[in-house]
Backbone as CSV, one residue per row, in Angstrom:
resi,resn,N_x,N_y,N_z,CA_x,CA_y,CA_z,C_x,C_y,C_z
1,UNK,16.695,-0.728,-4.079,16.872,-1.689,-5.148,17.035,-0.927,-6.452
2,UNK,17.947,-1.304,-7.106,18.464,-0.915,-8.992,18.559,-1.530,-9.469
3,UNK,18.507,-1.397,-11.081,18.378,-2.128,-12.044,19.978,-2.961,-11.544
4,UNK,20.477,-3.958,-11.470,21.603,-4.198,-11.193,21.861,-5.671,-11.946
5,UNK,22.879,-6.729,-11.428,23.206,-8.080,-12.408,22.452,-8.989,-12.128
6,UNK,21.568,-8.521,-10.881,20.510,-9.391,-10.698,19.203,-9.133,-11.807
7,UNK,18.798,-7.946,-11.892,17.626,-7.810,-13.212,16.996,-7.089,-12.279
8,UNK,17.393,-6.967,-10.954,16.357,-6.270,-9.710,16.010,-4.965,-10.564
9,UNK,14.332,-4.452,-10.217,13.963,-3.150,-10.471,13.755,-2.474,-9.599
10,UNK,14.084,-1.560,-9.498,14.206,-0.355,-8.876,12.558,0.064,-8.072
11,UNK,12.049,0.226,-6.771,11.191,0.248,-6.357,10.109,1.126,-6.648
12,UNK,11.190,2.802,-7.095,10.250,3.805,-7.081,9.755,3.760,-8.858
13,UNK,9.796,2.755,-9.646,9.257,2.492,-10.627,7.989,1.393,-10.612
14,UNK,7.400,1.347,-9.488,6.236,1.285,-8.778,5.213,1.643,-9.563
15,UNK,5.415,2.677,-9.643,4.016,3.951,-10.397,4.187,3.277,-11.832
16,UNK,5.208,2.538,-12.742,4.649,2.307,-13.938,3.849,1.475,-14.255
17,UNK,3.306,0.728,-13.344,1.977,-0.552,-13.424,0.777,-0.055,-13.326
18,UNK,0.666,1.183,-13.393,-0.455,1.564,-13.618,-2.260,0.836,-13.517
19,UNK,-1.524,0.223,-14.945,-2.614,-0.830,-14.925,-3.173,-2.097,-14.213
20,UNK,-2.131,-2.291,-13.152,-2.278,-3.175,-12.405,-3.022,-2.775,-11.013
21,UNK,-2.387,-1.550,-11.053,-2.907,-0.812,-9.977,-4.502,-0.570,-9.924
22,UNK,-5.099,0.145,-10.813,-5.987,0.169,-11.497,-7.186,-1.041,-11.357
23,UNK,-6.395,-1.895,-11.882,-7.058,-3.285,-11.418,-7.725,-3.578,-10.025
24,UNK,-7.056,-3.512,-9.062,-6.871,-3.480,-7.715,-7.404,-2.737,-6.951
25,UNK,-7.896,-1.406,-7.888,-8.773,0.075,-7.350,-8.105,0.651,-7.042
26,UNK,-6.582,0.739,-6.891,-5.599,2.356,-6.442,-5.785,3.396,-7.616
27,UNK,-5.939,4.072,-7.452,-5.314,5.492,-8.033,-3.993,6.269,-7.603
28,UNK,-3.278,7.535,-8.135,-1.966,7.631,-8.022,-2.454,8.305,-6.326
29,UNK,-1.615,8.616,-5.554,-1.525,9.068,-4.219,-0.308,10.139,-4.303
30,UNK,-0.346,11.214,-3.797,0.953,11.734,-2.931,0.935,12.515,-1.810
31,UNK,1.569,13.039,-0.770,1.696,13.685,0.243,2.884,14.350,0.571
32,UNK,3.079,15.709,0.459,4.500,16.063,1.438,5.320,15.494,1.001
33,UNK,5.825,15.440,-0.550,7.024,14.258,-1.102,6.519,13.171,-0.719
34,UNK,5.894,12.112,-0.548,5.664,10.867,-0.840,4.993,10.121,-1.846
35,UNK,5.298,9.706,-2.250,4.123,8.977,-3.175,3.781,7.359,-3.191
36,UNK,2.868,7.277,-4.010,2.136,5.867,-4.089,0.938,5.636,-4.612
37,UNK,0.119,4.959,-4.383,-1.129,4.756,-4.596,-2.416,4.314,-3.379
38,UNK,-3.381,4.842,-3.566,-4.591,4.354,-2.623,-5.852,3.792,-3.019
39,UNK,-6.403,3.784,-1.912,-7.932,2.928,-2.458,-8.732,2.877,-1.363
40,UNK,-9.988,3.305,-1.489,-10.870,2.627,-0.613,-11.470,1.680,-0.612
41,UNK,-11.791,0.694,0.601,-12.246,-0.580,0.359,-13.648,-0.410,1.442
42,UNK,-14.701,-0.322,1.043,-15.817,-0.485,1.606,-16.362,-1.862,1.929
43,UNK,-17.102,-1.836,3.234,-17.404,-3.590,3.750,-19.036,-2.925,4.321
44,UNK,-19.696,-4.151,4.227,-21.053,-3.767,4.415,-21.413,-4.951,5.133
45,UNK,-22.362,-4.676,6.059,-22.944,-5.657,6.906,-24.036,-5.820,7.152
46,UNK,-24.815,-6.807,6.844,-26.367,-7.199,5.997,-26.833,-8.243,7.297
47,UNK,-28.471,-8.164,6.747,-29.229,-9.237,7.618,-30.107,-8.943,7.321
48,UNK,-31.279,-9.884,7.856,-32.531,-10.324,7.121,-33.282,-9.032,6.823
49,UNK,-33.274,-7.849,7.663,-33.960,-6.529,6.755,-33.001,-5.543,6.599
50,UNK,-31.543,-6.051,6.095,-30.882,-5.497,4.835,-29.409,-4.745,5.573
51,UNK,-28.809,-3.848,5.048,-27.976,-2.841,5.687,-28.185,-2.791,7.012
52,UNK,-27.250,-3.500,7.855,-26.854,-3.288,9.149,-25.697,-2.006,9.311
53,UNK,-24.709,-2.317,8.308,-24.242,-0.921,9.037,-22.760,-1.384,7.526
54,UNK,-22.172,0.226,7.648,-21.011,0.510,6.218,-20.211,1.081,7.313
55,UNK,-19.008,0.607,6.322,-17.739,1.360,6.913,-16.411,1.068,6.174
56,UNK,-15.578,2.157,5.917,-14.668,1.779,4.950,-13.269,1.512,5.202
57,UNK,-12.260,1.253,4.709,-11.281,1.090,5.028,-10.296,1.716,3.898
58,UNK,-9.406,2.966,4.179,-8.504,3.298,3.006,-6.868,2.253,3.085
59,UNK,-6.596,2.256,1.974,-5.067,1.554,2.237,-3.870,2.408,1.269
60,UNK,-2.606,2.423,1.507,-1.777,3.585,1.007,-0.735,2.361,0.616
61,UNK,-0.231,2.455,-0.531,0.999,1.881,-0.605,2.193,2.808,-0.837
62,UNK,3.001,2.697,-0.345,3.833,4.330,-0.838,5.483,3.300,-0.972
63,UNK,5.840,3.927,-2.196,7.060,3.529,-2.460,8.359,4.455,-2.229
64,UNK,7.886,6.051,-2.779,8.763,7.377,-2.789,8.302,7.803,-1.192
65,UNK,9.798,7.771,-0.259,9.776,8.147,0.822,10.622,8.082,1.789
66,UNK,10.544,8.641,2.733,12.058,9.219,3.517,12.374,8.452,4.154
67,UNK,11.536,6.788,4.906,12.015,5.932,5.496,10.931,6.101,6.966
68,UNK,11.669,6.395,8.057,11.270,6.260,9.434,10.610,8.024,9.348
69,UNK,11.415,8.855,9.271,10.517,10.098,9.672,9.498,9.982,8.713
70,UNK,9.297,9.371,7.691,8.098,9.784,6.910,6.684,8.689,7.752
71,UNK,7.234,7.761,8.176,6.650,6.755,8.743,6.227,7.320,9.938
72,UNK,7.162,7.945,10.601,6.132,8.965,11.914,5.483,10.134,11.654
73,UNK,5.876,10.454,10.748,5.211,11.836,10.407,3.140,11.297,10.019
74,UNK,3.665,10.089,9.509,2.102,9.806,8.569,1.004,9.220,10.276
75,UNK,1.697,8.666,11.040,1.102,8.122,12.624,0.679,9.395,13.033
76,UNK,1.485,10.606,13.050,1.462,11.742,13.510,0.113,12.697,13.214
77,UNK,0.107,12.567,11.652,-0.989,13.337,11.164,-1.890,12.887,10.545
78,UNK,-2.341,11.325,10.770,-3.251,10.741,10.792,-4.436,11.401,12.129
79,UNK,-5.861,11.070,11.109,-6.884,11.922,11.947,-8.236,10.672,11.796
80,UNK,-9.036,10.482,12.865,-10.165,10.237,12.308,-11.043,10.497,11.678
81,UNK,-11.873,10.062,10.756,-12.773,10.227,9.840,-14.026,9.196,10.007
82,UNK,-14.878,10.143,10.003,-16.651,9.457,9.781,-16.855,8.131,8.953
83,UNK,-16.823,7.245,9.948,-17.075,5.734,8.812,-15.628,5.218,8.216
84,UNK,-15.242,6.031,8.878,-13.526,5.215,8.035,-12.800,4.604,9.333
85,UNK,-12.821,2.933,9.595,-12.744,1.988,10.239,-10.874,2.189,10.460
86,UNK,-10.622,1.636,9.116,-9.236,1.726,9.018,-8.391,2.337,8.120
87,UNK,-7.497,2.923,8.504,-6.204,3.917,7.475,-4.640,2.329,7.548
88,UNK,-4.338,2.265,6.807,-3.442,0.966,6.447,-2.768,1.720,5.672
89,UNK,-1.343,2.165,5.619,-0.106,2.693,5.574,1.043,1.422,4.868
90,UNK,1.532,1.347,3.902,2.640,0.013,3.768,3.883,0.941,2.944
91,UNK,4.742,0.926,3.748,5.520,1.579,3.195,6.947,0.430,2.398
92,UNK,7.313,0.740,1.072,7.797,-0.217,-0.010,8.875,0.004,0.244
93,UNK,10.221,-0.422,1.101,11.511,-0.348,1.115,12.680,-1.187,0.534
94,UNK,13.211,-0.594,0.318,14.782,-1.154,-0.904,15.264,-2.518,0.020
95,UNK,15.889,-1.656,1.553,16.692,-2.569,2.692,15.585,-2.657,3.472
96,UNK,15.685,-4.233,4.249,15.064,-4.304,5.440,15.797,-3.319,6.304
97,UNK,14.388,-2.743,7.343,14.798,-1.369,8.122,14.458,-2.299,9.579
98,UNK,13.652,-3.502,9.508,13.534,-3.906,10.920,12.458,-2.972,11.564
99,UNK,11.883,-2.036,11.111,10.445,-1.311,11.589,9.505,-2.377,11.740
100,UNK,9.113,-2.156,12.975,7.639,-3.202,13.213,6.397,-2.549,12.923
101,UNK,5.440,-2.651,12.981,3.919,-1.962,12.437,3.687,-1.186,13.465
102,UNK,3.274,-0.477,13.851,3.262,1.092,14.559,1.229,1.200,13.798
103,UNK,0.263,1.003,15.244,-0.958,1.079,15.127,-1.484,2.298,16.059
104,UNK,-1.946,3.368,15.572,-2.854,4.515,16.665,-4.286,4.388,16.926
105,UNK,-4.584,4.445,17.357,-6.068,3.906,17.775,-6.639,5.401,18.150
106,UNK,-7.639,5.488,17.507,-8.580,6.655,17.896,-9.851,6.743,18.915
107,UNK,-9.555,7.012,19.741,-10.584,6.814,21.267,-10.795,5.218,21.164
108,UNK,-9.517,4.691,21.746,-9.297,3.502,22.170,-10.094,2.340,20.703
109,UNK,-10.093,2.962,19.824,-10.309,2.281,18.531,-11.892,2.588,17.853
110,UNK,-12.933,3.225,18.641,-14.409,3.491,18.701,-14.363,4.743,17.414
111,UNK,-13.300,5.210,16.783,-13.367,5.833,16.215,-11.843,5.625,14.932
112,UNK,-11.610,4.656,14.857,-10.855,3.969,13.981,-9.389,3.725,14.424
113,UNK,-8.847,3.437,13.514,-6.827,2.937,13.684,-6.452,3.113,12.617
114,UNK,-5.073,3.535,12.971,-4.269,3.890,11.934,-2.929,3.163,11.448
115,UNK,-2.631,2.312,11.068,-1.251,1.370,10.742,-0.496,1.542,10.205
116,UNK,0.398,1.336,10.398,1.674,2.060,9.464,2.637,0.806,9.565
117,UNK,3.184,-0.093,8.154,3.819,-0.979,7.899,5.319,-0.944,6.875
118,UNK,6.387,-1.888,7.042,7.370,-1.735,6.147,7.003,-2.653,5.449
119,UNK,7.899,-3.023,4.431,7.877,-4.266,3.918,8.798,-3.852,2.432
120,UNK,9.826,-5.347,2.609,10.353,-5.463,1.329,10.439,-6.388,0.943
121,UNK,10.022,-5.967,-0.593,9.859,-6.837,-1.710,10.454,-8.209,-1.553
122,UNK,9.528,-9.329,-1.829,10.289,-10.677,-1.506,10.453,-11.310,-0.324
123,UNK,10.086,-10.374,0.619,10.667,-10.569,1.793,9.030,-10.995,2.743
124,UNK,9.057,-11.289,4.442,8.179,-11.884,4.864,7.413,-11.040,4.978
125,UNK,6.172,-10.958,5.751,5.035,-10.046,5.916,4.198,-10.305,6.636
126,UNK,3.588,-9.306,7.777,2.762,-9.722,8.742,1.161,-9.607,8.125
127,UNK,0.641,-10.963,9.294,-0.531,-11.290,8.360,-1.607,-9.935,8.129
128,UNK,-1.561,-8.686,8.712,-2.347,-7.806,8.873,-2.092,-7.120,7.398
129,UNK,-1.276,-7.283,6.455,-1.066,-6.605,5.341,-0.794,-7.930,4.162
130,UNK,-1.383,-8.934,4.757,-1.513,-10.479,3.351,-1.977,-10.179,2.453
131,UNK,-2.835,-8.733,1.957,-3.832,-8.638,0.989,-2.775,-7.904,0.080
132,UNK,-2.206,-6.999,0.902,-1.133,-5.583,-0.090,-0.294,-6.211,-0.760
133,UNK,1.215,-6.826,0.721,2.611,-7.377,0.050,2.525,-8.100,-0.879
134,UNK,1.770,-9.315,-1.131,1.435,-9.928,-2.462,1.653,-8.595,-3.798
135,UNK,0.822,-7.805,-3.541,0.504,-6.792,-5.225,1.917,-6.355,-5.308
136,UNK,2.562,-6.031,-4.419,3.781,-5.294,-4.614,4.769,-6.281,-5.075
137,UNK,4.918,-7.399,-4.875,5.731,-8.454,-5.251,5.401,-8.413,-7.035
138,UNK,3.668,-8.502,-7.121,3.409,-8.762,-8.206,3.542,-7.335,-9.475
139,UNK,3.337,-6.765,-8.867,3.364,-5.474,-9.711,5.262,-5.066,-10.126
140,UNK,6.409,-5.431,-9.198,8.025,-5.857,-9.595,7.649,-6.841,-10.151
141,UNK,7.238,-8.206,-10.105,7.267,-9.235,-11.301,7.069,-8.664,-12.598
142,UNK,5.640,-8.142,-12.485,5.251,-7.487,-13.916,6.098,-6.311,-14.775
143,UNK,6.951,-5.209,-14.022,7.826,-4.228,-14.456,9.024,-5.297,-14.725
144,UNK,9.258,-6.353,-14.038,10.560,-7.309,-14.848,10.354,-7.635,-16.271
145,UNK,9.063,-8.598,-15.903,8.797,-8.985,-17.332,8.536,-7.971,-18.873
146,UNK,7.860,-7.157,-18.194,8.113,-5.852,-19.111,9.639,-5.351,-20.054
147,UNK,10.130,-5.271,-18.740,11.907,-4.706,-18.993,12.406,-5.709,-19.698
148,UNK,12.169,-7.454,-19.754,12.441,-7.820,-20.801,12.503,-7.905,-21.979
149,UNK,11.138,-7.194,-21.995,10.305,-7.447,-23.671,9.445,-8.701,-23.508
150,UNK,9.178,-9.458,-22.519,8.163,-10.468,-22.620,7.077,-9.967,-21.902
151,UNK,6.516,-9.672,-21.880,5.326,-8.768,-21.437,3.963,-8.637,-22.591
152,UNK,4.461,-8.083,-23.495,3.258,-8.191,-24.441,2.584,-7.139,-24.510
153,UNK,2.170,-6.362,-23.581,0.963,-6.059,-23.395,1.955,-4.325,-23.324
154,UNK,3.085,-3.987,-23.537,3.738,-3.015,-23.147,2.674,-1.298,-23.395
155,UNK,2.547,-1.998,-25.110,1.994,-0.093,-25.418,0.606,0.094,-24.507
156,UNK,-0.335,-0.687,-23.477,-1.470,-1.108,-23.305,-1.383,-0.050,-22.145
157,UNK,-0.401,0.334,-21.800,-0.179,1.002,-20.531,-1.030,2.770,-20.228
């Protein structure tokens, strides 16, 4: 996607919402030429004498990236980690590529999963990533409104 006669913005201008991101708990991310943003999301599980048990979940949004080999490469060298439930991968594409979600399971899942998703802007989304595709929709709304000058909030960045 480019700035074009539609007003479309360009995807890998992603990273200028900063503040939205921020919001949301990502910080900037990169890998091996990719980039994006991440976050950990911790879940805790309670009862009547307290902490039953923690475990976290990281999520990657990556906009700058090679497509399908970068998408196997990340299944590939994904590893388990102590307490980390789930690794959630969404990769931000221009064209629908028709990639389906691609999940690795670490000793049959007893030691976490790893997901790896497409998704473009505007477009549908499987319910396992309802929380992400939303921000990404919203975070291009917000770089539109910006690029207009109705934004407001521009120098805040």
């Amino acid at each position: 996607m480019s700035a074009g006669d539609d007003g479309v913005t360009d995807i890998s201008d992603l990273g200028l919402v900063s503040d939205l991101w921020e919001y949301w708990g990502f910080s900037p991310w990169n890998f091996e030429g990719m980039k994006g943003v991440s976050r950990r999301v911790t879940f805790v599980k309670s009862a009547l004498i307290g902490e039953v048990c923690r475990y976290y979940a990281d999520d990657y949004i990556i906009w700058n990236h090679r497509g399908k080999a970068d998408r196997d490469r990340i299944l590939n060298v994904c590893r388990p980690k102590p307490e980390l439930m789930t690794q959630r991968y969404l990769f931000v594409e221009a064209a629908e590529s028709g990639g389906k979600c691609s999940i690795r399971s670490f000793l049959f899942g007893f030691r976490g999963y790893a997901e790896v998703h497409s998704f473009t802007p505007g477009g549908k989304f499987e319910k396992r990533i309802k929380d992400l595709a939303p921000l990404v929709d919203k975070a291009l709304e917000l770089l539109r409104s910006r690029k207009k000058g109705s934004g407001g909030d521009r120098g805040e960045n």
